[in-house]
C-alpha positions in Angstrom: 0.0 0.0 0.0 1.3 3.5 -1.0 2.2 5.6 2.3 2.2 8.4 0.3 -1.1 9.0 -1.7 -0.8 12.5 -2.1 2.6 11.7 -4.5 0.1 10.2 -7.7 -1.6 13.6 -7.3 1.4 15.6 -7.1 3.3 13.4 -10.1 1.7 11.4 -13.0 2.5 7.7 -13.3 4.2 8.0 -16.4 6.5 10.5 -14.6 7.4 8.0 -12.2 7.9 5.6 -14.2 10.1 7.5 -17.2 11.5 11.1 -16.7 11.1 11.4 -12.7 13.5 8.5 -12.5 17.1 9.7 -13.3 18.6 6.4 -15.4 22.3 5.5 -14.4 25.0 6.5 -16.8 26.8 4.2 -19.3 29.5 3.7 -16.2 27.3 2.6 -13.8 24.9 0.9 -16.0 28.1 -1.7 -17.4 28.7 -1.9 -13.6 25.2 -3.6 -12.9 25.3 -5.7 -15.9 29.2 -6.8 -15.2 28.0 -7.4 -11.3 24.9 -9.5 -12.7 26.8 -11.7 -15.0 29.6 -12.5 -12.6 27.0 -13.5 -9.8 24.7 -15.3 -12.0 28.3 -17.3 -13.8 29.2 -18.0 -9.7 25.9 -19.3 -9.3 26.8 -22.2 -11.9 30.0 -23.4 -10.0 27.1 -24.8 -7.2 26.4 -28.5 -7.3 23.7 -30.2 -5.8 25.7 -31.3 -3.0 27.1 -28.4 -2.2 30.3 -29.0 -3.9 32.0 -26.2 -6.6 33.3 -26.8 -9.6 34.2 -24.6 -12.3 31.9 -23.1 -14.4 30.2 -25.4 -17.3 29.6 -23.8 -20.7 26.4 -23.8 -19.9 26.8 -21.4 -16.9 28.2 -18.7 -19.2 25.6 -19.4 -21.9 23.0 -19.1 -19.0 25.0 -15.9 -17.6 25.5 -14.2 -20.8 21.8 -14.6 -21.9 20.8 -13.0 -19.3 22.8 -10.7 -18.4 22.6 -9.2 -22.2 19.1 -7.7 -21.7 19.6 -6.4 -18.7 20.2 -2.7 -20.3 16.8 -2.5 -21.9 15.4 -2.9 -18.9 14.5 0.7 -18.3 12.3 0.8 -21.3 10.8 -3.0 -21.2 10.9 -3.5 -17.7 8.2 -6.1 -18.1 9.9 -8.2 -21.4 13.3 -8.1 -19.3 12.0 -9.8 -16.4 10.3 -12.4 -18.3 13.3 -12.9 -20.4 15.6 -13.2 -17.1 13.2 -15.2 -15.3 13.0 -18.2 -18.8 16.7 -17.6 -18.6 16.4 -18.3 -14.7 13.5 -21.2 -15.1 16.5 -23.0 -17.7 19.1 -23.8 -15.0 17.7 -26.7 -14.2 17.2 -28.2 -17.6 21.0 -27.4 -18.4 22.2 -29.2 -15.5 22.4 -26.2 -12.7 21.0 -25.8 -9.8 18.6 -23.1 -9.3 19.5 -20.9 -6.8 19.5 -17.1 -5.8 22.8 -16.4 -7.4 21.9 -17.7 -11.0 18.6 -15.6 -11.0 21.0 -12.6 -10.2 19.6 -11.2 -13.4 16.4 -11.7 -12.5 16.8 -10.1 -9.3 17.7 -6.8 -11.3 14.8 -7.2 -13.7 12.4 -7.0 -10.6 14.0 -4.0 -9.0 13.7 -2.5 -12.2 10.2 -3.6 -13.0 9.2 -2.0 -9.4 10.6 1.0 -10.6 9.4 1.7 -14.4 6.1 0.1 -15.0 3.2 2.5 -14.3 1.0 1.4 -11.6 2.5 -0.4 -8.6 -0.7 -2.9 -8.9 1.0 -4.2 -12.0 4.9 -4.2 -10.9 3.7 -5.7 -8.0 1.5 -8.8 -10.2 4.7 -9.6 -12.7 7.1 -9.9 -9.4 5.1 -11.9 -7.9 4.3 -14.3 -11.1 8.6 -14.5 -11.5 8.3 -15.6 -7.9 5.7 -18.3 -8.1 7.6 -19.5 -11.9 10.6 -19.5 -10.1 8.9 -21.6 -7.1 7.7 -23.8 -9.4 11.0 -24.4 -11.2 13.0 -25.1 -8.3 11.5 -28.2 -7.5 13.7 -31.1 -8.6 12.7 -32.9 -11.7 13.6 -36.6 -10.1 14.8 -37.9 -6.8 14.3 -37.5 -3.4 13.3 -33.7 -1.5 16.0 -33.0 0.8 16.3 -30.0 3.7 18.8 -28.4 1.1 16.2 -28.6 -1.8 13.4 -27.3 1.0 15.8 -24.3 1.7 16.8 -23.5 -1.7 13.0 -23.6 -2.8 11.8 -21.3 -0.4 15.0 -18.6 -1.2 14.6 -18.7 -4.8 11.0 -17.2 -5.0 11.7 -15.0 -2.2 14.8 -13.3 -4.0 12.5 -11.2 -6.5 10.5 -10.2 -4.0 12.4 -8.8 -1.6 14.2 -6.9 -4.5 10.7 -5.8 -5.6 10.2 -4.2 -2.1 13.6 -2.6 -1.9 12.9 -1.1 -5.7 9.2 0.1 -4.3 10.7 1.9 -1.6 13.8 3.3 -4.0 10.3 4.3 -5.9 8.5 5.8 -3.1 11.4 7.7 -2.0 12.1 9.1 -5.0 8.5 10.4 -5.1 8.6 11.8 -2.0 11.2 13.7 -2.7 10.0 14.4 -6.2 7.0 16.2 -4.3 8.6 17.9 -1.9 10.8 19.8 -4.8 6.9 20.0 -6.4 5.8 21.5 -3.3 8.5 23.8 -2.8 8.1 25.5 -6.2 4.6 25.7 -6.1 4.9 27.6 -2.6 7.6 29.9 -4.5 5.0 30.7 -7.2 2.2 31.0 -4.7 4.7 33.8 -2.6 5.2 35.6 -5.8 0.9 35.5 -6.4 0.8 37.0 -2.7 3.6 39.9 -3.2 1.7 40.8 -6.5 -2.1 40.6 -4.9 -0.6 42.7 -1.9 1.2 45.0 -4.8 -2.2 45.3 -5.9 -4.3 45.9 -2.9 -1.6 48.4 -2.2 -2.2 50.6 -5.2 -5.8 50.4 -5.2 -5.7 51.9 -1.3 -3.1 54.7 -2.8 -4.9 55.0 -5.6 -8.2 55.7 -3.2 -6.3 57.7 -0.7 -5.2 60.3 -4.0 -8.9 60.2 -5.1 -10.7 61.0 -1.7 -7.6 63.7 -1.2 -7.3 65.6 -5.1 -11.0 65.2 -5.5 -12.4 66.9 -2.5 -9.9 69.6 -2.9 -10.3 70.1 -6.4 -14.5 70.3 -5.8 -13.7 72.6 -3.4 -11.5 75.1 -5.5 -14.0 74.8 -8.3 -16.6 75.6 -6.1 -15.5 78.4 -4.7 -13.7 79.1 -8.3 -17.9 79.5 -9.2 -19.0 81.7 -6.7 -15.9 84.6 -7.3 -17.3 84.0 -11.0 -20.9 83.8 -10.3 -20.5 87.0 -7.9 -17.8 88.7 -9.9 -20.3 91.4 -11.0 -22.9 91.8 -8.5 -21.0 91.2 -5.3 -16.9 92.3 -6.0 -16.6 91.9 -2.2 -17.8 88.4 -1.7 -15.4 87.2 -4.7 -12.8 88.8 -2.9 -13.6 86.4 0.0 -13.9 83.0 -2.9 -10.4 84.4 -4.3 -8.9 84.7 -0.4 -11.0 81.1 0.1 -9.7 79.6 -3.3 -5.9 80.1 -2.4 -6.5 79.0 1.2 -8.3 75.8 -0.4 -5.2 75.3 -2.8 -2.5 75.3 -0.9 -4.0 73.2 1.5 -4.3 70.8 -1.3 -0.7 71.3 -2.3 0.2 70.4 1.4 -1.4 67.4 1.6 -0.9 65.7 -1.5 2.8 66.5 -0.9 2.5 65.2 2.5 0.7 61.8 1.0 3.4 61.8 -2.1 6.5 62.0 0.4 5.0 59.3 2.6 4.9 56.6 -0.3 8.1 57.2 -1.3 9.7 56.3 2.0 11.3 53.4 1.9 12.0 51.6 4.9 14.8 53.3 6.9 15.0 56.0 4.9 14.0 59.6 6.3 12.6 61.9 3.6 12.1 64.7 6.1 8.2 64.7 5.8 6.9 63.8 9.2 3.5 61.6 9.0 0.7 63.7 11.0 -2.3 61.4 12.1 -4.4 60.2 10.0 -7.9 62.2 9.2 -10.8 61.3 11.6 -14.1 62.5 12.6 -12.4 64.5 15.4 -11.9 66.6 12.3 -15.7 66.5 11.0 -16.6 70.3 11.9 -13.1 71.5 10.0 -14.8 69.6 7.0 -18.0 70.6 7.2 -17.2 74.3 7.7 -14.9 74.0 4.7 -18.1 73.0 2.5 -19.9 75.8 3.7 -17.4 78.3 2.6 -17.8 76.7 -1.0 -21.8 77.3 -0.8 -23.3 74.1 0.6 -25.9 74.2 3.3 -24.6 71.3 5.8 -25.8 70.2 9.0 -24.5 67.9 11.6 -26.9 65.6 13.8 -25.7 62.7 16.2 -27.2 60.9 18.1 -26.3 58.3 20.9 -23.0 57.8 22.7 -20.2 58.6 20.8 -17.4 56.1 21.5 -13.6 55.7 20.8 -12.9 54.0 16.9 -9.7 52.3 15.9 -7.9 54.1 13.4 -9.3 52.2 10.4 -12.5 52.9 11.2 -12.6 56.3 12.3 -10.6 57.2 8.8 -13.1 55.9 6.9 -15.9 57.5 8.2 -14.4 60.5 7.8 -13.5 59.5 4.3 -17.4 58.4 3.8 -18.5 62.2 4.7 -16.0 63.9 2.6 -16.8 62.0 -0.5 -20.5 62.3 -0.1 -20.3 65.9 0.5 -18.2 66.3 -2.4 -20.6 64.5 -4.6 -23.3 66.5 -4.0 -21.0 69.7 -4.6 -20.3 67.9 -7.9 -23.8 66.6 -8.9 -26.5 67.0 -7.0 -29.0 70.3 -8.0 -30.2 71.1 -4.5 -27.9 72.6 -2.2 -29.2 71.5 1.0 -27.3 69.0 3.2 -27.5 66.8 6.3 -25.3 64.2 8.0 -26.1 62.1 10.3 -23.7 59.8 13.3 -26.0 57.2 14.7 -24.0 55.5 18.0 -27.1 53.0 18.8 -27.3 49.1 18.1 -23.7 48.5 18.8 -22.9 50.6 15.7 -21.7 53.8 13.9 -24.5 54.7 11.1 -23.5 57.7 8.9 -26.0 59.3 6.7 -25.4 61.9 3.9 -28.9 63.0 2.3 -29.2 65.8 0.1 -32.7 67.2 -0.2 -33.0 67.7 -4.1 -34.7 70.8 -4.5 -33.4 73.5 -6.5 -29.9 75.0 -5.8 -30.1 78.5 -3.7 -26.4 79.5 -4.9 -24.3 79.1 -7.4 -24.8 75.9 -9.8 -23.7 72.8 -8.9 -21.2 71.0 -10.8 -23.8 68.8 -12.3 -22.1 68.0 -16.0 -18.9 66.5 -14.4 -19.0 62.7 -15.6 -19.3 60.1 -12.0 -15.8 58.7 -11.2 -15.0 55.8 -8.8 -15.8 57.9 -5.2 -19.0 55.3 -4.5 -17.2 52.3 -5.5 -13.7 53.6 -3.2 -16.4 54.1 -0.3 -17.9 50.4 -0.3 -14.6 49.3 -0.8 -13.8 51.0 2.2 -16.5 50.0 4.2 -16.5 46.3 3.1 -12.1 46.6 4.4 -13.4 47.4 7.7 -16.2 44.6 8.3 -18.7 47.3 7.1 -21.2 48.0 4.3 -22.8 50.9 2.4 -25.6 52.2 0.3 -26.0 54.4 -1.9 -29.4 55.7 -4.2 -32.2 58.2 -5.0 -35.3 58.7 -2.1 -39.4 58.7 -3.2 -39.5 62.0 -2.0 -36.2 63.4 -4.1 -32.8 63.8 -3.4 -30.2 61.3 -2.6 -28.9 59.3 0.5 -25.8 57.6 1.3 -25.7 55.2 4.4 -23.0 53.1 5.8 -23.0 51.2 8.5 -19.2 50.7 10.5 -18.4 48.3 13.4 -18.0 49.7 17.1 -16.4 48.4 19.7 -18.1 48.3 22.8 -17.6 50.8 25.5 -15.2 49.4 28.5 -16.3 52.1 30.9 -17.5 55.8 30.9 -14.7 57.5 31.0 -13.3 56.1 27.7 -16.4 56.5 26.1 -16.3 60.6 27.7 -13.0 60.8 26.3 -14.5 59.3 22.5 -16.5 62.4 22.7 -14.0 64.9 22.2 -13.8 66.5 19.3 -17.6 65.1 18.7 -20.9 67.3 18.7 -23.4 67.0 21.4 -25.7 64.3 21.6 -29.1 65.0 20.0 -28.1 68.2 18.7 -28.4 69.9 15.4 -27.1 73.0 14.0 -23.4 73.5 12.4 -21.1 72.0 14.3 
């Protein structure tokens, strides 16, 4: 029985049994057949009563037969053990005795066979048929059964099998170790299919982090771009303000994005000189709110609940969730008119974004820019942290954005007191 059943999987039989098996050089391979011949020629120097003479012609006929095929044995493992074993199964008829040294032939033909022949089933049936034909042949053809006959009956059919099991377990082995080289390159590939999934991942969460970053400060600037414009006439004093507002907005974008830039091109231990502030949260919710109302959208804040402390993740991308919403309704939506919402209850954060769809009460929206990637960068978001979102029209008009984001429970009241900071009051609603 094969110990190893994983090794037909990993290596087709006809591997095993042709180019999985390295074949001995010409040196070598004259080495066996030499080695054979001499053993099998030393076998005919045994007489019946244990006395040794020197070798009839018949002994080398016997040896030389034999021993001749033995080099196609790798490619007819099954022809060369029946030829050996005839050969062997002739001893007797030419006056030799049939013993384990004249089948020495034989006894390579079966370590062979064990080796080459696909399917061990099959090596395993033709060594045991040369055994029982080489059981059957020993038995004297006239005379008495001595204790010597008895021995050398039970030896010569034994000889080819225990060379079959050695050759199984040469055969095993080299599977095994076949399939362990099989393994270890398939474990290479499968490292190089993680470092270029994580490669990946990688740009896609850059590629996300530049989009949520250019494309609320772009929105912004062309916002406020379209009220110095929309205003430039009627109102010189109030563009003055967009102008003032529009270089503020700028080079606040010009900061960050060479803040984000210089942070993915450090490399390990080396120092770039940008120092990596923390990472956006919804401590920083009223900044962002108060920086869309400068732009000319009408945004309120309502929460509701407890507010508690979020891990980093989390609280990034509900910040992130807010400032793409808000700047899709800058960029697309016709009413003006904005409300988010924090919902702390049911053992999560729920954030709304709903604009009310009525008709704009400022400058017009940027309602011909084509839709990019923000909604599918938010659910991607959401889905990273154990989250989800949705995203569509209302019955009554407008639009509403809702995500719901995992919260860990509150240990005691003081940590949740000091999750509050930076957080509106509960229940309230006004501008933050």
């Amino acid at each position: 029985m094969n110990r190893f059943p994983e090794l037909g999987r990993v290596l087709p039989t006809s591997d095993l049994a042709g180019t999985a098996v390295s074949r001995p050089g010409r040196g070598r391979e004259g080495a066996v057949v030499a080695a054979a011949f001499v053993i099998c020629l030393l076998g005919g120097t045994v007489r019946v009563e244990d006395a040794l003479t020197a070798p009839p012609l018949a002994a080398y006929l016997l040896a030389l037969v034999s021993a001749a095929v033995l080099p196609a044995r790798h490619r007819r493992p099954l022809a060369v053990l029946a030829a050996t074993t005839a050969a062997g199964l002739a001893a007797q008829p030419l006056g030799l005795v049939l013993s384990p040294l004249v089948i020495a032939p034989a006894l390579v033909a079966a370590y062979a066979c064990t080796l080459h022949v696909p399917g061990e089933r099959r090596a395993a049936g033709a060594v045991t048929l040369a055994g029982v034909a080489l059981l059957a042949g020993s038995v004297p053809l006239a005379g008495d059964l001595s204790w010597q006959d008895a021995s050398r009956i039970g030896s010569v059919p034994a000889a080819p099998l225990v060379a079959g099991l050695v050759g199984h377990a040469a055969r095993t082995r080299r599977a095994y170790l076949a399939a362990v080289e099989e393994r270890a390159r398939r474990a290479e590939e499968s490292r190089e299919l993680e470092a270029r999934r994580r490669v990946a991942e990688e740009r896609v969460r850059i590629a996300r982090e530049l989009h949520d970053l250019v494309a609320h400060q772009i929105t912004l600037a062309n916002a406020q771009a379209t009220v110095a414009a929309h205003f430039v006439d009627s109102r010189p004093e109030q563009t003055r303000v967009s102008l003032r507002e529009l270089v503020e907005t700028t080079g606040q974008a010009l900061d960050e994005l060479r803040a984000t830039v210089g942070l993915l091109r450090q490399t390990g231990d080396t120092d770039t000189g940008v120092t990596e502030g923390p990472a956006p949260g919804l401590a920083r919710l009223p900044d962002l709110l108060e920086s869309f109302r400068r732009a000319g959208l009408e945004v309120t804040l309502r929460e509701e609940g407890r507010a508690r402390p979020l891990p980093p993740g989390v609280d990034l991308t509900a910040y992130r969730i807010v400032q793409e919403a808000l700047t899709n309704v800058t960029k697309h939506a016709s009413g003006r008119g904005t409300r988010v919402g924090l919902d702390w209850g049911g053992g999560r954060l729920t954030v709304t974004v709903t604009d009310d769809g009525g008709a704009p009460t400022g400058p017009p929206a940027l309602s011909d820019r084509p839709p990019g990637y923000g909604l599918l960068g938010l659910r991607e978001r959401a889905t990273a942290v154990g989250g989800d979102l949705t995203a569509g029209p209302r019955e009554e008009g407008g639009f509403l954005l809702t995500a719901h984001l995992p919260v860990p429970p509150v240990r005691d009241t003081a940590t949740a007191e000091e999750g509050r900071t930076g957080h509106a009051n509960d229940g309230t609603e006004g501008t933050a």
